[in-house]
C-alpha positions, 0 to 999 in steps of 0.5 A: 500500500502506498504512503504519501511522505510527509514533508520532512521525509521527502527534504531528507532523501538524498537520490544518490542514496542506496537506501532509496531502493529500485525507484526508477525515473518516470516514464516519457509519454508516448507523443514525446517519445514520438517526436524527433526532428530529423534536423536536430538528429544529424545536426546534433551529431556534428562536431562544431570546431573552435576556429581560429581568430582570423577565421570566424564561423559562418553560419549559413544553416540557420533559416532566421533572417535577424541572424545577421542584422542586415535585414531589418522590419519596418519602422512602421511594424515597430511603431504600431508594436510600440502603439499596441505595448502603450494600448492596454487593451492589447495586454489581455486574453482576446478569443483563441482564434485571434483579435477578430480585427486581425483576423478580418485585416488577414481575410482581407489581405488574401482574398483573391477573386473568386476566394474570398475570405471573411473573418471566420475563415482565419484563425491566428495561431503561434507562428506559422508552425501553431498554424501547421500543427492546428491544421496537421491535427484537424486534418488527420487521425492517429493511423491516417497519413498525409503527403509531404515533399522530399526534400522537404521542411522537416517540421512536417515529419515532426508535427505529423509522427508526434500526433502517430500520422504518417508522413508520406514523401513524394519526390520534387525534381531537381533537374526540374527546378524542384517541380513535383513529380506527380507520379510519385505524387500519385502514387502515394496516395492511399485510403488512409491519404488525408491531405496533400502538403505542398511548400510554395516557395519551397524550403529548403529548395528555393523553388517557385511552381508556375501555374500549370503545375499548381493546376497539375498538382490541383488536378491530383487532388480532385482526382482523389477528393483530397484538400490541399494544405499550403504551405505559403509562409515565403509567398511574399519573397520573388524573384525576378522573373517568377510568379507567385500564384496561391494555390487557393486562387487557381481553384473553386472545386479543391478545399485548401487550407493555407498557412502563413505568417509574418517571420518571414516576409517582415523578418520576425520570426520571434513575434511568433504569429501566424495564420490558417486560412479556409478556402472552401468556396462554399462547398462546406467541405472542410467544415467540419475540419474547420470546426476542428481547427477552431476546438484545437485554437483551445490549447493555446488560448490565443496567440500574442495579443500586442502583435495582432493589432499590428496586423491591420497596420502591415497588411491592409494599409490605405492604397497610395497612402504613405505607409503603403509606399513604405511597405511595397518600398520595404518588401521591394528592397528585402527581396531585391537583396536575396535576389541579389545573393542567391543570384551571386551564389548561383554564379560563383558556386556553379564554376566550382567543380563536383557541385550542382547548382539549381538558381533559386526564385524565391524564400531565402534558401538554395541547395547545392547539389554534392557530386560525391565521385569527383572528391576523395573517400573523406567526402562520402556523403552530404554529412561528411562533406558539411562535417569536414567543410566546417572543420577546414573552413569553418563554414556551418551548412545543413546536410541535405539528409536534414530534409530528406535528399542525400547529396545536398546541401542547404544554405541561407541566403539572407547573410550581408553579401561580403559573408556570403563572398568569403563563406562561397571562397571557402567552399571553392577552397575546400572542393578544390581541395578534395576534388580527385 
């Protein structure tokens, strides 16, 4: 029969000592055992050297846009922070799904023709991965799976495998410039299938679908009466010469339950607010999922309250009014500034030989292509040479293991052009180095 110690008792004991018996640790729940994030895996497993003072570390693993300080919000995001800080109002619960005019400013900023939202239709979650999580959860059961790019952002394996849902791989082409392959797409689906993943732009790919292949990939899932949940975080951030088309505005036949928020396209991603929005052009299809989605708002209780009044100023200024100017300035800048980057490591890292290069057209990320033949036996893999790519040069990249594709890497396009220089003549160094 157990016996509850009394005070005393329990301030004696000493957990070292043998006279505590057999007591073993409590056990890990069986959603924590579940969840691992491929990323902290490997990443985990690497040894990060101490360089020398004249070689400092470049870190272009890390997908944080403030990381370097040459990217910065607006001073009008900051000011309506500061507006919302002095605002009292601001500092209180509000409904789980958002302030409702933060939510109606969001509807009003991604409406597009035919897909119009209404302030119902969105509900504001703790950064873009809450709103994942919330949608992966009302979309899908235990046992049920759903589909997601290879490569791919790890986060969806994570959230999905915590809650026991499957996460199934299709193959994106990279001589395709990351198109879906959509019979590997099709192939994937089976009767436990409950949604189809798609990250336009892509991380880690950098990659823009066009609009045939967004209605090829909508053509699949009509065919399978499957909805679309979109992953359209980096939808502000296009290069010259691509196009942007949201998936829920090239169809009035297939639900579509797009996520975003603001880290990426304002450089916040410490504010922690993103949103779900519900396409069902009045269909009802995903009505009872949406349902879903606001119980599931429950377990948060609502996300940060002094950032969402933020959101009318940033997304629904006045047309032709001077905060528009700013931020259609501010966005142009940001992006012209990766372009520039991605572009300048485009050009350097494709004269460089043993490497692969695919030019980005948006978000801020590339990956590189590793041709493990031409280098010597040290280079086995994308983990080796990204292991000994930081031991001699003291440049951090991601395995492509990281997102599921051996043989690449990743890199961040968001650092000042000059690191970007001297981190792009390392990696020439180190494959000259090792080339057979």
């Amino acid at each position: 029969k157990r016996r509850i110690l009394n005070r005393e008792e329990v301030e004696s004991m000493n957990p070292n000592d043998e006279t505590c018996g057999d007591r073993k640790p409590l056990p890990m729940s069986q959603c924590a055992l579940r969840s691992r994030n491929p990323i902290r895996e490997i990443v985990d497993n690497l040894v990060i050297p101490t360089p020398p003072e004249d070689k400092p570390l470049i870190l272009l693993s890390i997908g944080d846009p403030t990381k370097f300080g040459n990217l910065k919000t607006p001073q009008i995001f900051v000011d309506a922070i500061c507006e919302a800080v002095r605002d009292f109002s601001s500092h209180g619960y509000t409904h789980s799904a958002g302030i409702p005019a933060a939510r109606a400013a969001v509807a009003q900023r991604y409406s597009y023709g035919g897909s119009k939202l209404v302030e119902d239709d969105v509900i504001i979650a703790s950064g873009c991965s809450g709103a994942l999580e919330i949608a992966i959860k009302a979309l899908a059961s235990e046992g049920d799976n759903m589909l997601v790019p290879c490569p791919g952002f790890s986060l969806y394996q994570t959230l999905m495998e915590s809650n026991n849902i499957s996460a199934k791989p299709y193959n994106l082409l990279p001589d395709q410039n990351w198109e879906i392959d959509l019979k590997s797409l099709e192939d994937a689906i089976n009767e436990k299938t409950r949604a189809i993943v798609i990250n336009n732009p892509s991380n880690p790919c950098g990659s823009v679908f066009n609009k045939q292949h967004l209605l090829q990939i909508l053509g699949v899932a009509e065919r399978h009466n499957l909805p679309i949940l979109a992953d359209e975080i980096y939808g502000g951030i296009i290069f010259k010469g691509s196009k942007f088309w949201p998936i829920a505005s090239l169809t009035n036949t297939v639900p579509v339950l797009s996520v975003g928020g603001i880290a990426k396209e304002f450089l916040v991603p410490g504010f922690r607010v993103g949103w779900i929005l519900c396409y069902d052009n009045n269909r009802h299809d995903l009505s009872e999922v949406w349902k879903g989605a606001l119980k599931l708002t429950q377990l948060i209780i609502g996300a940060n309250t002094v950032v969402q009044p933020a959101l009318k100023t940033i997304l629904t200024p006045q047309p032709g009014s001077k905060d528009a100017k700013t931020l259609e300035a501010f966005h142009y800048e940001t992006s012209k500034q990766l372009e520039k980057n991605a572009n300048f490591v485009a050009d350097t890292l494709v004269k460089v030989h043993g490497l692969k290069v695919i030019r980005p057209q948006g978000a801020m990320y590339s990956m590189i292509g590793i041709d493990t033949s031409v280098f010597d036996d040290s280079i086995s893999d994308d983990v080796a040479f990204s292991q000994k790519l930081m031991d001699e040069e003291f440049v951090f990249v991601l395995p492509g293991q990281c997102f599921g594709m051996n043989n690449y890497f990743r890199l961040v396009l968001s650092p000042p052009i000059k690191k970007l220089e001297e981190a792009c003549s390392r990696i020439a160094a180190f494959c000259e180095k090792h080339r057979l």
